[in-house]
N, C-alpha and C positions, 0 to 999 in steps of 0.2 A: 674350596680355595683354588684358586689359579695362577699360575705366573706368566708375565707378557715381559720380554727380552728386546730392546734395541741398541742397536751399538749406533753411535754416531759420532761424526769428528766435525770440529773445527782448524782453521788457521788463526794462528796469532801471528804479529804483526812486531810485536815489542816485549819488554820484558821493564817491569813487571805489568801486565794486563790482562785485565777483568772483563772478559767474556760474558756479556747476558747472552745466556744457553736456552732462556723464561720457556719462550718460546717454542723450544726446540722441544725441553720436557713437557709442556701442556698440550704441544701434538701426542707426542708417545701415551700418556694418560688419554687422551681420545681414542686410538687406534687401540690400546687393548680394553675399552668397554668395562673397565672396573668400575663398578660403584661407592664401594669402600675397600678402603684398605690402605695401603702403604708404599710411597715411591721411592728408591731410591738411586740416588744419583753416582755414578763413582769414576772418579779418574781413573787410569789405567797406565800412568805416569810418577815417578817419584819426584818430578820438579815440574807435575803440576795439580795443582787443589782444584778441591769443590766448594763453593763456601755460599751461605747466604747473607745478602746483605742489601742495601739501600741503591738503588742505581743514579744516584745524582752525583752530575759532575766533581763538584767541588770535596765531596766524599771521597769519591774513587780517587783523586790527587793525593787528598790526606794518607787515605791508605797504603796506595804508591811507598810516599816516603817514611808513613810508617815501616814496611816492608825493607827498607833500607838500613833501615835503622835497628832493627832487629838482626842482622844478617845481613851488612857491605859488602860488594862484590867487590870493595878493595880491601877487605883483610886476607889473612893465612891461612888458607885452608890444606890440610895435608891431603886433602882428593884430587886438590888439581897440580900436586908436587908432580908430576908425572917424573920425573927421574927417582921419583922412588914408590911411587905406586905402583901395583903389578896384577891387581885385581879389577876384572870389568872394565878393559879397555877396549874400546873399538879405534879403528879408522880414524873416524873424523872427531874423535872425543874431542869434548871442549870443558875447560876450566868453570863446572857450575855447582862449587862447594856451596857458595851462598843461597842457592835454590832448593838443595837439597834442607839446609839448616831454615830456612823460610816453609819450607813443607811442612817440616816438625809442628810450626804453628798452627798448620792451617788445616793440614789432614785432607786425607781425597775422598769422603764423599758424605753425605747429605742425606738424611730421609723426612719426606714429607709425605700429613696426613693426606689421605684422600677421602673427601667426602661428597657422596651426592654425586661421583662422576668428576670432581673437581680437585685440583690440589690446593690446600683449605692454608694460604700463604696468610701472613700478617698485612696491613695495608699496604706496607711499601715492598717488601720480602721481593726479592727478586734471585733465580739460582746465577751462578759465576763460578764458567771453567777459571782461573787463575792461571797465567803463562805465570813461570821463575823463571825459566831459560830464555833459549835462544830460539828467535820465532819458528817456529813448527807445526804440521798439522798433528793434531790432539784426538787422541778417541776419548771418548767419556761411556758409560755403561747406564743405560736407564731401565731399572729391573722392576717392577710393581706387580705387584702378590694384592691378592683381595677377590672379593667377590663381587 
């Protein structure tokens, strides 16, 4: 058994937005030569996911306001009270209770089979860094173990 390590980042652009990373992980699965085994995908963010899903438009919109609707960036969050929060502040903090409460759902990372040298997707299966915040560049973690 072996393990192959790449870090790699994205920029997002908006919020909420679905990043196809497809790509990015089926290079990494080439460059470590596994045949079988196991990949997985992991954010390295708490307001942003890994998620799999469908990559057509009119999906990703649904989801969007899904996303909204579970967690509105116009309710009350006591994270972004900043006159009384005193924990984990930086600088340039910004008011992102609702991204945080949207992660709960979504979780940061993913793992897919590998077979054959391939990561063994469903027909439409596509991987999605997930922005909640505020646009930023994103590291995500692609670890694959196998032989």
């Amino acid at each position: 058994m072996r393990a192959f390590t790449k870090c790699l980042t994205v920029r997002s652009t908006r919020a909420p937005e679905f990043i196809d990373i497809t790509e990015m992980v089926v290079k990494a699965v080439g460059e470590s030569e596994v045949e079988a085994g196991i990949a997985v995908v992991f954010s390295r963010h708490t307001t942003a996911a890994i998620k799999l899903n469908e990559n057509e438009p009119l999906l990703i919109k649904d989801m969007e306001h899904f996303l909204g609707r579970i967690a509105s960036q116009k309710a009350y969050y006591g994270h972004n009270d900043f006159a009384i929060r005193t924990v984990h502040m930086h600088e340039d903090e910004c008011p992102n209770g609702h991204a945080h409460c949207q992660h709960l759902m979504l979780g940061s990372s993913e793992m897919i089979p590998i077979v054959d040298g391939q990561l063994s997707f469903g027909q439409w299966q596509r991987v999605f860094l997930v922005e909640l915040d505020i646009p930023k560049e994103r590291e995500f973690i692609v670890q694959i173990m196998g032989e």
